[in-house]
C-alpha positions as CSV (number, residue, x, y, z in Angstrom):
1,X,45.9,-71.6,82.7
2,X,44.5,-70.8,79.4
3,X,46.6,-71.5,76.2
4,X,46.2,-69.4,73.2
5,X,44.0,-71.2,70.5
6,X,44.0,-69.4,67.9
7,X,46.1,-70.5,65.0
8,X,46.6,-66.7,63.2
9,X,47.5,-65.0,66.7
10,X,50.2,-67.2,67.7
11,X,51.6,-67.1,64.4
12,X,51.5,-63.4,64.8
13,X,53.0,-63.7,68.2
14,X,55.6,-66.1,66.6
15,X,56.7,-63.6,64.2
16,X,56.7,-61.1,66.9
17,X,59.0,-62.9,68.8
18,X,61.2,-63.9,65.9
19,X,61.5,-60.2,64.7
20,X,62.6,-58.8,68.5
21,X,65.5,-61.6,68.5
22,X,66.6,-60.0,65.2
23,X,66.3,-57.2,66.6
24,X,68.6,-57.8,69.6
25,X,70.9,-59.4,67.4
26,X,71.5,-57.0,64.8
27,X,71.8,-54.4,67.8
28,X,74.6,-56.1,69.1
29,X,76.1,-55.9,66.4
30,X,76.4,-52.2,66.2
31,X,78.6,-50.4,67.6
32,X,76.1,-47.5,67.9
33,X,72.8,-46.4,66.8
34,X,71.3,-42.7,66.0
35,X,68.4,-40.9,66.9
36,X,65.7,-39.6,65.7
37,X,67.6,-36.1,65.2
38,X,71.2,-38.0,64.2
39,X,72.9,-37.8,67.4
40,X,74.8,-41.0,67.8
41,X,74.1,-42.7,71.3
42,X,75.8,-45.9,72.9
43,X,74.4,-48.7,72.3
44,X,74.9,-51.3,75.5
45,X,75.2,-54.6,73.8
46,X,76.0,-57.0,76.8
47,X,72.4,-56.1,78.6
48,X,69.3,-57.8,76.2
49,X,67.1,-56.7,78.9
50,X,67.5,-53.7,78.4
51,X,67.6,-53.7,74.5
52,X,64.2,-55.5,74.4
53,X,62.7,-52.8,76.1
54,X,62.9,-50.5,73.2
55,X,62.7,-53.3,70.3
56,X,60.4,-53.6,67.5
57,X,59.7,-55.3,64.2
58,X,62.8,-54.8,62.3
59,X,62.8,-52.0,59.5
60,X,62.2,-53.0,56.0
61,X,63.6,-50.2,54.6
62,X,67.3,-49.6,53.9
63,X,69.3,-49.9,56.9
64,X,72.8,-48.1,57.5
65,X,75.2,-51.0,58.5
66,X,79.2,-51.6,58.2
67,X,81.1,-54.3,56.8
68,X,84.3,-56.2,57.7
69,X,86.9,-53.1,56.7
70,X,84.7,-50.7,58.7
71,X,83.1,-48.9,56.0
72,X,79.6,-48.2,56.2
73,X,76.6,-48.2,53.2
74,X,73.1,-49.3,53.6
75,X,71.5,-53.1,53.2
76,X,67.6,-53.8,52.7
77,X,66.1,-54.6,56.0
78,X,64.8,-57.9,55.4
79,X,68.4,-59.2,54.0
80,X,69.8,-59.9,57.1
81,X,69.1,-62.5,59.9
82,X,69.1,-66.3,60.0
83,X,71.9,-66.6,58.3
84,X,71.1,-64.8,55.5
85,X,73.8,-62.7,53.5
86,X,73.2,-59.3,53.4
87,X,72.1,-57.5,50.3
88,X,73.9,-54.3,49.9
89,X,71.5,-51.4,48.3
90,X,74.1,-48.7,48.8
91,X,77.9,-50.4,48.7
92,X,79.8,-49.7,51.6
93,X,81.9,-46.9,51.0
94,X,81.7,-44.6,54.5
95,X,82.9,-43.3,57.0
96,X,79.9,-43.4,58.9
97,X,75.9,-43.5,57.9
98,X,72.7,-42.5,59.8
99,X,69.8,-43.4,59.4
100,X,67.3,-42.5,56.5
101,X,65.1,-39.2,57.4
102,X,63.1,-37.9,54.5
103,X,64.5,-39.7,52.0
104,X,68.0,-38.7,53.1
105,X,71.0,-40.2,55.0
106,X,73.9,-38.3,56.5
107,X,77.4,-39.6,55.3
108,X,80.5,-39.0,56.0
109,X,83.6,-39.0,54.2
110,X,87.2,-38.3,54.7
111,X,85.8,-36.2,57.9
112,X,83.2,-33.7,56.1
113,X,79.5,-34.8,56.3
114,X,76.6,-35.1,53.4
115,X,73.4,-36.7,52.3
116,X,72.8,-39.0,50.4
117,X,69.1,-40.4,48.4
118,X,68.1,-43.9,48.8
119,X,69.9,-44.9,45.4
120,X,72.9,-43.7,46.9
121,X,73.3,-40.3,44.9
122,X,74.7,-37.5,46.4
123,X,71.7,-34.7,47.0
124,X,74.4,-32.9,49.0
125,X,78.2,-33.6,48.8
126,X,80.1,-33.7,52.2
127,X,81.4,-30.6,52.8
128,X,80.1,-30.4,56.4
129,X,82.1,-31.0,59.7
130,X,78.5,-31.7,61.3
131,X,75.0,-32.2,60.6
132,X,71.4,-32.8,61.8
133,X,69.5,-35.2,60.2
134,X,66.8,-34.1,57.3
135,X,63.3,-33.3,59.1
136,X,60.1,-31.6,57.4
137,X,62.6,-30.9,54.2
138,X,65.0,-29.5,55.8
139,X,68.3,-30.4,57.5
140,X,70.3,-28.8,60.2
141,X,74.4,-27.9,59.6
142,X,77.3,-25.8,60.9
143,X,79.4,-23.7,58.9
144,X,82.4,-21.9,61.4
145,X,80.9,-23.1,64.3
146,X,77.6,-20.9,63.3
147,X,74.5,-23.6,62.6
148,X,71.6,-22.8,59.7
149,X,69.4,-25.2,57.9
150,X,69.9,-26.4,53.9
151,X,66.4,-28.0,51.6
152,X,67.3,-31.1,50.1
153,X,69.1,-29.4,47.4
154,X,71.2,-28.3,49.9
155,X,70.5,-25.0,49.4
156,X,70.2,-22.6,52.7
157,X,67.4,-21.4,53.3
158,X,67.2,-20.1,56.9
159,X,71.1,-18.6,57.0
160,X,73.8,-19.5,59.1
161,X,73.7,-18.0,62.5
162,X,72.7,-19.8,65.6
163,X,75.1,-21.0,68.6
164,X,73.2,-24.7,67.4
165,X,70.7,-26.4,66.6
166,X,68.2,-29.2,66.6
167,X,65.6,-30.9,63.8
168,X,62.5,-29.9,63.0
169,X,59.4,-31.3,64.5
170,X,55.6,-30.1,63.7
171,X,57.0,-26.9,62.0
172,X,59.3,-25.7,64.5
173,X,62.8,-26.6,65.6
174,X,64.5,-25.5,68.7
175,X,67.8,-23.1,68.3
176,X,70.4,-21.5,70.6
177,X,71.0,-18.3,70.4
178,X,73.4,-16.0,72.4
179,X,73.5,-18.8,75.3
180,X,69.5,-19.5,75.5
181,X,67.4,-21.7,73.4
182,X,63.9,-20.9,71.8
183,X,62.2,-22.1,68.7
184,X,62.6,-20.9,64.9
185,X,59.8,-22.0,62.1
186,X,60.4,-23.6,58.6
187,X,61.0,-19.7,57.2
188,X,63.3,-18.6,59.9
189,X,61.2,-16.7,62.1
190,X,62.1,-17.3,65.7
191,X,58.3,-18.0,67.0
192,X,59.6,-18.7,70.9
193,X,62.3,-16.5,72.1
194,X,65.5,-17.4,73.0
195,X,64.7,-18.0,76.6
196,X,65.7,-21.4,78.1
197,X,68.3,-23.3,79.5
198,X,67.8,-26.3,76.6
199,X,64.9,-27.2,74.4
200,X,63.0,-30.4,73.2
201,X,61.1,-31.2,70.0
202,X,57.7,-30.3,69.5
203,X,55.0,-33.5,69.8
204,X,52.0,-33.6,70.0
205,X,51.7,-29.7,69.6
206,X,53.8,-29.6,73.5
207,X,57.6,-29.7,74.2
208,X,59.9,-29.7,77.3
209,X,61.5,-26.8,78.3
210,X,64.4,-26.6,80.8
211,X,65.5,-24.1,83.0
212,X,68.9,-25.5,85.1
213,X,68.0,-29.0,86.0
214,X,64.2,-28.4,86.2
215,X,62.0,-29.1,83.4
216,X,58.3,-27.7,82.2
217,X,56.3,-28.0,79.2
218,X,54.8,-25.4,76.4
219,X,52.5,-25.0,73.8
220,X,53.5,-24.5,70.2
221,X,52.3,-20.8,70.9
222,X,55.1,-20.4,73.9
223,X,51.8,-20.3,76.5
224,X,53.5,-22.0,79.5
225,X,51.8,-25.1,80.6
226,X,53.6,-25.9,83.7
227,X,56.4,-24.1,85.9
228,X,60.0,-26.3,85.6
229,X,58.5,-28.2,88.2
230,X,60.0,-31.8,87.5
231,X,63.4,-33.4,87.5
232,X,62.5,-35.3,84.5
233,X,60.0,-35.6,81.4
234,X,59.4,-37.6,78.5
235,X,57.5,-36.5,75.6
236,X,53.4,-36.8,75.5
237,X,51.9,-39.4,73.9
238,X,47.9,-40.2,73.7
239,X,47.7,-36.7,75.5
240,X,50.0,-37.9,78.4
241,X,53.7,-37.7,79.2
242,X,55.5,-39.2,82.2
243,X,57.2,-37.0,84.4
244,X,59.7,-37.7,87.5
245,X,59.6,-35.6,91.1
246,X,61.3,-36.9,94.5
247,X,62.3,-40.4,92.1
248,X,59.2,-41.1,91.4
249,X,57.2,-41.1,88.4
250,X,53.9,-40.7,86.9
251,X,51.7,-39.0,84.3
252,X,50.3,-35.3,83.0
253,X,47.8,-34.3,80.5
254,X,47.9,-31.6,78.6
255,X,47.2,-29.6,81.0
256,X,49.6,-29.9,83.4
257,X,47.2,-31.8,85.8
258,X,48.8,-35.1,87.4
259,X,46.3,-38.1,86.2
260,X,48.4,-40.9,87.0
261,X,49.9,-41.0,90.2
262,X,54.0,-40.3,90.8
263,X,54.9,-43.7,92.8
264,X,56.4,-45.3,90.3
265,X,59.8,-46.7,90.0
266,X,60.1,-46.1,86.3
267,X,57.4,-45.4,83.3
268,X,56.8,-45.9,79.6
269,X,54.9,-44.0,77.7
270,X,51.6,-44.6,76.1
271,X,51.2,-47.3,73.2
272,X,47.6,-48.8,72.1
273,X,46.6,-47.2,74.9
274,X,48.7,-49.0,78.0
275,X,51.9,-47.9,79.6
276,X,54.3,-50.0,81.2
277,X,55.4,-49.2,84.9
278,X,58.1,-50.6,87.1
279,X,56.7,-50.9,90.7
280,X,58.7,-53.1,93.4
281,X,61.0,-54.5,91.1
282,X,58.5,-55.4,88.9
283,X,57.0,-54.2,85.4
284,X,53.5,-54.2,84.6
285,X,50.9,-52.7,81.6
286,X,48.3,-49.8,83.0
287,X,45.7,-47.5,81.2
288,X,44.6,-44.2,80.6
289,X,43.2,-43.8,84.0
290,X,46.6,-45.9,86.0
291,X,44.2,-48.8,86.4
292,X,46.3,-51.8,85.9
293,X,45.4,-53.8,82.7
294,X,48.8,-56.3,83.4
295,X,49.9,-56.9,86.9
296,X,53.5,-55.8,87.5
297,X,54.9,-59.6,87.1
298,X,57.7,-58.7,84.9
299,X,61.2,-58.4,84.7
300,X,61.4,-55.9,82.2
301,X,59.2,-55.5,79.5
302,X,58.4,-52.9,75.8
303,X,55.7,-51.2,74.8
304,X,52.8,-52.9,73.2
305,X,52.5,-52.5,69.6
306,X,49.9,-53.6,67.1
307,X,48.4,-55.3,70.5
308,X,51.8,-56.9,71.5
309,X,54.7,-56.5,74.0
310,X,57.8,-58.1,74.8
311,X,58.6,-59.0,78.1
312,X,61.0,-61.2,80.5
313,X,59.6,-63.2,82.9
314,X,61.2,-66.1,85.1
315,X,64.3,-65.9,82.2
316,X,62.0,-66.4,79.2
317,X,61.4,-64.0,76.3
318,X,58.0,-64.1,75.9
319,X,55.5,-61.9,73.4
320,X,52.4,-61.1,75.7
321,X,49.0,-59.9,74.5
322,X,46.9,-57.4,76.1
323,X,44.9,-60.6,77.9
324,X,48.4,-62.0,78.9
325,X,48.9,-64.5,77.2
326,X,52.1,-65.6,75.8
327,X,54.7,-67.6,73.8
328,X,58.5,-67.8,75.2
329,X,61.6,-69.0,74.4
330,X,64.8,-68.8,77.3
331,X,66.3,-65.6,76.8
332,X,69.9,-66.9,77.3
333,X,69.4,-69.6,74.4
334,X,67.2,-67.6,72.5
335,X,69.0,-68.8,68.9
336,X,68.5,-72.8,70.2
337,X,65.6,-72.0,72.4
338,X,62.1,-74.2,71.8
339,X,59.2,-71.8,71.6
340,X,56.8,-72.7,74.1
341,X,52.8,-71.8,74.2
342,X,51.6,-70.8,77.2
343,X,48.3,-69.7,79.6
344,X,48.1,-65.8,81.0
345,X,50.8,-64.5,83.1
Protein backbone atom coordinates (compact mmCIF):
# COMPACT_ATOMS: atom_id res chain seq x y z
CA UNK A 1 0.00 0.00 0.00
CA UNK A 2 1.04 3.41 -0.77
CA UNK A 3 0.53 6.23 1.87
CA UNK A 4 -0.05 9.67 0.84
CA UNK A 5 3.28 11.78 1.19
CA UNK A 6 2.53 14.87 0.54
CA UNK A 7 2.23 17.23 3.42
CA UNK A 8 -0.34 19.99 1.51
CA UNK A 9 -2.73 17.19 0.16
CA UNK A 10 -3.40 15.48 3.34
CA UNK A 11 -3.87 18.64 5.02
CA UNK A 12 -6.38 19.32 2.28
CA UNK A 13 -7.85 15.91 2.74
CA UNK A 14 -7.87 16.67 6.48
CA UNK A 15 -9.89 19.69 6.11
CA UNK A 16 -12.06 17.84 3.77
CA UNK A 17 -12.87 15.39 6.19
CA UNK A 18 -13.25 17.78 9.02
CA UNK A 19 -15.73 20.02 6.97
CA UNK A 20 -18.11 16.72 5.86
CA UNK A 21 -18.32 15.88 9.82
CA UNK A 22 -19.70 19.46 10.24
CA UNK A 23 -21.51 18.94 7.75
CA UNK A 24 -23.40 15.78 9.08
CA UNK A 25 -23.56 17.40 12.26
CA UNK A 26 -25.13 20.54 11.69
CA UNK A 27 -27.61 18.42 9.40
CA UNK A 28 -28.70 16.61 12.21
CA UNK A 29 -29.47 19.20 13.67
CA UNK A 30 -32.11 20.46 11.41
CA UNK A 31 -35.19 19.55 11.32
CA UNK A 32 -35.32 20.14 7.56
CA UNK A 33 -33.45 21.65 4.77
CA UNK A 34 -34.70 23.53 1.43
CA UNK A 35 -33.94 23.27 -2.04
CA UNK A 36 -32.69 24.89 -4.52
CA UNK A 37 -36.27 26.30 -5.50
CA UNK A 38 -37.40 26.61 -1.49
CA UNK A 39 -39.37 23.58 -1.18
CA UNK A 40 -38.69 22.17 2.27
CA UNK A 41 -37.66 18.34 2.10
CA UNK A 42 -37.05 15.89 5.07
CA UNK A 43 -34.09 15.67 6.15
CA UNK A 44 -33.29 11.91 7.57
CA UNK A 45 -31.01 12.51 10.44
CA UNK A 46 -30.51 8.93 12.02
CA UNK A 47 -28.86 7.57 8.47
CA UNK A 48 -25.06 9.49 8.07
CA UNK A 49 -24.66 7.28 5.19
CA UNK A 50 -26.86 8.61 3.48
CA UNK A 51 -26.23 12.29 4.44
CA UNK A 52 -22.49 12.04 3.40
CA UNK A 53 -23.56 11.21 0.04
CA UNK A 54 -24.68 14.60 -0.72
CA UNK A 55 -22.19 16.66 1.81
CA UNK A 56 -19.77 19.31 1.04
CA UNK A 57 -17.57 21.92 2.47
CA UNK A 58 -19.83 23.89 4.66
CA UNK A 59 -21.20 27.32 3.47
CA UNK A 60 -19.47 30.39 4.50
CA UNK A 61 -22.11 32.46 3.85
CA UNK A 62 -25.07 33.21 6.17
CA UNK A 63 -26.91 30.23 7.05
CA UNK A 64 -30.68 30.06 8.14
CA UNK A 65 -30.64 28.24 11.46
CA UNK A 66 -33.13 28.18 14.75
CA UNK A 67 -32.49 28.72 18.23
CA UNK A 68 -33.67 27.23 21.53
CA UNK A 69 -37.49 28.99 21.42
CA UNK A 70 -37.82 27.80 17.79
CA UNK A 71 -37.34 30.95 16.11
CA UNK A 72 -35.26 31.07 13.13
CA UNK A 73 -32.64 34.09 11.75
CA UNK A 74 -29.38 33.41 10.01
CA UNK A 75 -25.66 32.78 11.59
CA UNK A 76 -22.23 33.19 9.53
CA UNK A 77 -21.24 29.86 8.29
CA UNK A 78 -17.94 29.52 9.80
CA UNK A 79 -19.45 30.29 13.50
CA UNK A 80 -20.59 27.11 14.18
CA UNK A 81 -18.87 23.74 14.88
CA UNK A 82 -16.29 22.55 17.48
CA UNK A 83 -17.88 24.04 20.00
CA UNK A 84 -18.00 27.26 18.83
CA UNK A 85 -20.98 29.59 19.78
CA UNK A 86 -22.77 30.72 17.04
CA UNK A 87 -22.62 34.24 15.71
CA UNK A 88 -26.03 35.50 14.85
CA UNK A 89 -25.94 37.93 11.59
CA UNK A 90 -29.69 38.19 11.36
CA UNK A 91 -31.25 37.63 15.19
CA UNK A 92 -33.65 34.99 15.35
CA UNK A 93 -36.94 36.41 15.03
CA UNK A 94 -38.88 33.71 12.50
CA UNK A 95 -41.09 31.64 11.84
CA UNK A 96 -39.23 29.89 9.47
CA UNK A 97 -36.08 30.88 6.92
CA UNK A 98 -34.78 29.51 3.65
CA UNK A 99 -31.98 29.69 2.41
CA UNK A 100 -30.24 32.78 0.69
CA UNK A 101 -31.04 32.92 -3.31
CA UNK A 102 -29.92 36.14 -4.99
CA UNK A 103 -29.29 38.00 -2.20
CA UNK A 104 -32.68 37.16 -0.71
CA UNK A 105 -34.15 34.83 1.98
CA UNK A 106 -37.81 33.80 2.30
CA UNK A 107 -39.26 34.52 5.95
CA UNK A 108 -42.06 33.94 7.42
CA UNK A 109 -43.97 35.54 10.04
CA UNK A 110 -47.10 35.09 11.89
CA UNK A 111 -48.08 32.76 8.71
CA UNK A 112 -47.51 35.23 5.68
CA UNK A 113 -44.22 34.89 3.81
CA UNK A 114 -41.43 37.61 2.70
CA UNK A 115 -37.83 38.37 1.84
CA UNK A 116 -35.47 39.48 3.41
CA UNK A 117 -31.57 41.10 2.31
CA UNK A 118 -28.54 39.73 4.00
CA UNK A 119 -28.59 42.63 6.66
CA UNK A 120 -31.78 41.49 7.59
CA UNK A 121 -34.02 44.37 5.94
CA UNK A 122 -37.16 43.71 4.62
CA UNK A 123 -36.97 44.00 0.50
CA UNK A 124 -40.41 42.55 0.70
CA UNK A 125 -42.69 42.39 3.85
CA UNK A 126 -44.64 39.10 4.41
CA UNK A 127 -47.70 39.33 3.02
CA UNK A 128 -47.57 36.06 1.16
CA UNK A 129 -49.15 32.57 2.21
CA UNK A 130 -46.47 30.98 -0.13
CA UNK A 131 -43.43 31.62 -2.04
CA UNK A 132 -40.62 30.42 -4.44
CA UNK A 133 -37.31 31.33 -3.67
CA UNK A 134 -35.61 34.44 -5.61
CA UNK A 135 -33.91 33.06 -9.03
CA UNK A 136 -32.45 35.26 -12.02
CA UNK A 137 -34.15 38.47 -10.01
CA UNK A 138 -37.08 37.33 -9.67
CA UNK A 139 -39.25 35.29 -7.20
CA UNK A 140 -42.26 33.15 -7.53
CA UNK A 141 -45.69 33.84 -5.19
CA UNK A 142 -49.38 33.08 -4.94
CA UNK A 143 -52.01 35.53 -4.48
CA UNK A 144 -55.78 33.57 -4.17
CA UNK A 145 -54.46 30.51 -5.09
CA UNK A 146 -53.32 32.24 -8.68
CA UNK A 147 -49.15 32.21 -8.74
CA UNK A 148 -46.99 35.29 -10.64
CA UNK A 149 -43.50 36.41 -10.09
CA UNK A 150 -42.42 39.86 -8.06
CA UNK A 151 -38.36 41.75 -8.82
CA UNK A 152 -36.67 42.20 -5.70
CA UNK A 153 -38.63 45.23 -5.00
CA UNK A 154 -41.40 43.08 -4.92
CA UNK A 155 -42.97 44.52 -7.59
CA UNK A 156 -44.90 42.12 -10.20
CA UNK A 157 -43.81 41.92 -13.01
CA UNK A 158 -45.12 38.83 -14.90
CA UNK A 159 -49.02 39.13 -13.32
CA UNK A 160 -50.73 36.77 -11.25
CA UNK A 161 -52.26 33.92 -13.20
CA UNK A 162 -50.88 30.51 -13.28
CA UNK A 163 -52.34 27.22 -11.53
CA UNK A 164 -48.32 27.29 -10.07
CA UNK A 165 -45.19 27.70 -10.35
CA UNK A 166 -41.59 26.94 -10.14
CA UNK A 167 -38.02 29.24 -10.14
CA UNK A 168 -36.32 30.39 -12.77
CA UNK A 169 -33.45 28.62 -14.28
CA UNK A 170 -31.32 29.84 -17.56
CA UNK A 171 -34.11 32.36 -18.41
CA UNK A 172 -37.04 30.21 -18.27
CA UNK A 173 -39.23 28.78 -15.45
CA UNK A 174 -41.72 26.10 -15.78
CA UNK A 175 -45.63 27.12 -14.98
CA UNK A 176 -48.96 25.28 -14.83
CA UNK A 177 -51.46 26.34 -16.61
CA UNK A 178 -55.13 25.02 -17.04
CA UNK A 179 -53.89 21.44 -15.68
CA UNK A 180 -50.56 21.21 -17.99
CA UNK A 181 -47.16 22.58 -17.48
CA UNK A 182 -44.92 24.50 -20.05
CA UNK A 183 -42.31 27.12 -19.63
CA UNK A 184 -42.72 31.14 -19.31
CA UNK A 185 -39.49 33.58 -19.85
CA UNK A 186 -38.24 36.45 -17.55
CA UNK A 187 -40.99 38.88 -19.47
CA UNK A 188 -43.88 36.55 -19.26
CA UNK A 189 -44.03 35.07 -22.59
CA UNK A 190 -44.87 31.47 -22.37
CA UNK A 191 -41.92 30.06 -24.76
CA UNK A 192 -43.02 26.13 -24.30
CA UNK A 193 -46.76 25.50 -24.23
CA UNK A 194 -48.61 24.28 -21.64
CA UNK A 195 -48.27 20.70 -22.61
CA UNK A 196 -46.94 18.25 -19.90
CA UNK A 197 -47.92 16.34 -17.10
CA UNK A 198 -45.00 18.18 -14.72
CA UNK A 199 -41.92 20.19 -15.60
CA UNK A 200 -38.20 20.40 -14.45
CA UNK A 201 -35.74 23.31 -14.48
CA UNK A 202 -33.75 24.14 -17.33
CA UNK A 203 -29.70 22.98 -16.99
CA UNK A 204 -27.54 22.91 -19.10
CA UNK A 205 -29.80 24.39 -21.85
CA UNK A 206 -32.02 20.66 -21.39
CA UNK A 207 -34.92 19.89 -18.83
CA UNK A 208 -37.15 16.79 -18.02
CA UNK A 209 -40.42 16.67 -19.08
CA UNK A 210 -43.04 14.22 -17.81
CA UNK A 211 -45.94 12.76 -19.29
CA UNK A 212 -47.80 10.25 -16.47
CA UNK A 213 -45.00 8.40 -14.91
CA UNK A 214 -42.69 8.54 -17.95
CA UNK A 215 -40.15 11.05 -18.31
CA UNK A 216 -38.20 12.72 -21.60
CA UNK A 217 -36.01 15.56 -22.08
CA UNK A 218 -36.12 19.07 -24.23
CA UNK A 219 -34.31 21.75 -25.50
CA UNK A 220 -34.68 25.25 -24.36
CA UNK A 221 -36.41 25.67 -27.84
CA UNK A 222 -39.22 22.91 -26.95
CA UNK A 223 -37.37 20.48 -29.85
CA UNK A 224 -38.01 17.16 -28.23
CA UNK A 225 -34.88 15.27 -27.52
CA UNK A 226 -36.20 11.98 -26.37
CA UNK A 227 -39.82 10.32 -26.18
CA UNK A 228 -40.93 9.86 -22.15
CA UNK A 229 -39.01 6.85 -22.46
CA UNK A 230 -37.61 6.47 -18.79
CA UNK A 231 -39.03 5.87 -15.34
CA UNK A 232 -36.61 8.19 -13.99
CA UNK A 233 -34.00 11.19 -14.79
CA UNK A 234 -31.74 13.40 -13.20
CA UNK A 235 -30.56 16.51 -14.61
CA UNK A 236 -27.34 16.70 -17.15
CA UNK A 237 -24.22 17.54 -16.05
CA UNK A 238 -20.83 17.54 -18.18
CA UNK A 239 -23.27 16.85 -21.15
CA UNK A 240 -24.62 13.67 -19.42
CA UNK A 241 -27.67 12.89 -17.21
CA UNK A 242 -28.52 9.50 -15.62
CA UNK A 243 -31.51 7.98 -16.44
CA UNK A 244 -33.45 4.72 -14.99
CA UNK A 245 -35.42 1.90 -17.26
CA UNK A 246 -36.39 -1.80 -16.00
CA UNK A 247 -34.35 -0.49 -12.30
CA UNK A 248 -31.54 0.05 -13.87
CA UNK A 249 -29.56 2.92 -14.51
CA UNK A 250 -27.14 4.65 -16.75
CA UNK A 251 -26.26 7.64 -18.84
CA UNK A 252 -27.43 9.97 -22.06
CA UNK A 253 -25.86 12.79 -23.84
CA UNK A 254 -27.39 15.37 -25.18
CA UNK A 255 -28.67 13.71 -27.61
CA UNK A 256 -30.62 11.26 -26.37
CA UNK A 257 -27.99 8.46 -27.23
CA UNK A 258 -27.28 5.95 -24.27
CA UNK A 259 -23.26 6.26 -23.67
CA UNK A 260 -23.09 4.65 -20.45
CA UNK A 261 -24.67 1.45 -20.02
CA UNK A 262 -28.22 1.00 -17.87
CA UNK A 263 -26.96 -1.88 -15.32
CA UNK A 264 -26.48 0.00 -12.63
CA UNK A 265 -28.00 -0.22 -9.25
CA UNK A 266 -27.90 3.40 -8.63
CA UNK A 267 -25.96 6.57 -10.30
CA UNK A 268 -24.47 10.01 -9.51
CA UNK A 269 -24.10 12.43 -11.70
CA UNK A 270 -20.93 13.91 -13.18
CA UNK A 271 -18.41 15.95 -10.92
CA UNK A 272 -14.58 16.60 -12.16
CA UNK A 273 -15.36 14.45 -14.56
CA UNK A 274 -16.25 10.96 -12.62
CA UNK A 275 -19.63 9.54 -11.49
CA UNK A 276 -20.23 7.45 -8.83
CA UNK A 277 -22.25 4.02 -9.39
CA UNK A 278 -23.63 1.48 -7.04
CA UNK A 279 -23.04 -2.01 -8.62
CA UNK A 280 -23.53 -5.31 -6.46
CA UNK A 281 -23.86 -3.55 -3.31
CA UNK A 282 -21.07 -1.71 -3.92
CA UNK A 283 -20.14 2.02 -4.96
CA UNK A 284 -17.44 2.96 -7.18
CA UNK A 285 -16.02 6.29 -9.33
CA UNK A 286 -16.32 5.86 -13.46
CA UNK A 287 -15.65 8.39 -16.45
CA UNK A 288 -17.03 9.95 -19.30
CA UNK A 289 -16.80 6.85 -21.31
CA UNK A 290 -18.26 4.23 -17.96
CA UNK A 291 -14.65 3.08 -17.76
CA UNK A 292 -14.08 2.56 -14.09
CA UNK A 293 -11.51 5.08 -12.65
CA UNK A 294 -12.42 3.66 -8.74
CA UNK A 295 -13.48 0.09 -8.38
CA UNK A 296 -16.91 -0.23 -6.83
CA UNK A 297 -15.30 -1.01 -3.11
CA UNK A 298 -17.52 1.20 -1.30
CA UNK A 299 -20.29 1.38 0.94
CA UNK A 300 -21.56 4.53 -0.05
CA UNK A 301 -19.78 7.23 -1.22
CA UNK A 302 -20.34 11.55 -2.72
CA UNK A 303 -19.31 13.16 -5.52
CA UNK A 304 -15.75 14.20 -6.00
CA UNK A 305 -15.19 17.83 -5.65
CA UNK A 306 -12.11 19.96 -6.10
CA UNK A 307 -10.56 16.27 -6.76
CA UNK A 308 -12.06 14.76 -3.53
CA UNK A 309 -14.93 12.38 -2.40
CA UNK A 310 -16.29 11.12 0.68
CA UNK A 311 -16.81 7.66 1.11
CA UNK A 312 -17.53 4.65 3.75
CA UNK A 313 -15.55 1.73 3.58
CA UNK A 314 -15.23 -1.23 6.21
CA UNK A 315 -17.05 1.51 8.85
CA UNK A 316 -14.54 4.30 8.21
CA UNK A 317 -15.17 7.81 6.91
CA UNK A 318 -12.63 8.27 4.68
CA UNK A 319 -11.78 11.35 1.97
CA UNK A 320 -10.44 9.50 -1.17
CA UNK A 321 -8.59 11.11 -4.10
CA UNK A 322 -9.03 10.35 -7.66
CA UNK A 323 -5.72 7.77 -7.20
CA UNK A 324 -7.50 6.32 -4.05
CA UNK A 325 -5.98 7.17 -1.59
CA UNK A 326 -7.27 8.09 1.70
CA UNK A 327 -7.47 9.40 5.26
CA UNK A 328 -10.32 7.85 7.76
CA UNK A 329 -11.64 8.18 10.85
CA UNK A 330 -14.61 5.41 12.26
CA UNK A 331 -17.80 6.74 11.23
CA UNK A 332 -19.58 5.79 14.46
CA UNK A 333 -16.91 7.75 16.66
CA UNK A 334 -16.31 10.29 14.17
CA UNK A 335 -16.21 13.30 17.10
CA UNK A 336 -13.43 10.88 19.22
CA UNK A 337 -12.25 9.11 16.14
CA UNK A 338 -8.09 9.15 15.36
CA UNK A 339 -7.52 10.18 11.77
CA UNK A 340 -5.64 7.59 10.19
CA UNK A 341 -3.40 7.84 6.81
CA UNK A 342 -3.68 5.28 4.59
CA UNK A 343 -2.46 3.45 0.99
CA UNK A 344 -5.18 3.18 -2.10
CA UNK A 345 -8.42 1.50 -1.64
Amino acid sequence: MIAIEWPRERQRMLNRLSAVMLVIALLSNLPERQSYCGVATATDSEDAKELIASAGPPHLDLMNDQDESGKWGFIVGHSVGDGKKRQWAISPQFDNAWAFGNGAAAVESNGLWGFVNQRGQFLVKPRYKRVVSFSDGLAAVEVDSKWGYIDLAGDVVIPIQFDNAGCFSEGLAAVKKDGKWGYVDLRGVIRIPCKFDNADLFVEGIARVYKGTKVGFIHKNGTPITGFVFDCAEDFHSGQAAVKSDNAWGFVDSSGKVVVPMKYEAVGPYSDGLARAKLKGKWGFFDLHGKWVLPPLYETASNFEDGLATVIQHGELCIIDRSGAKICRRARNAEGGQERKTGRH
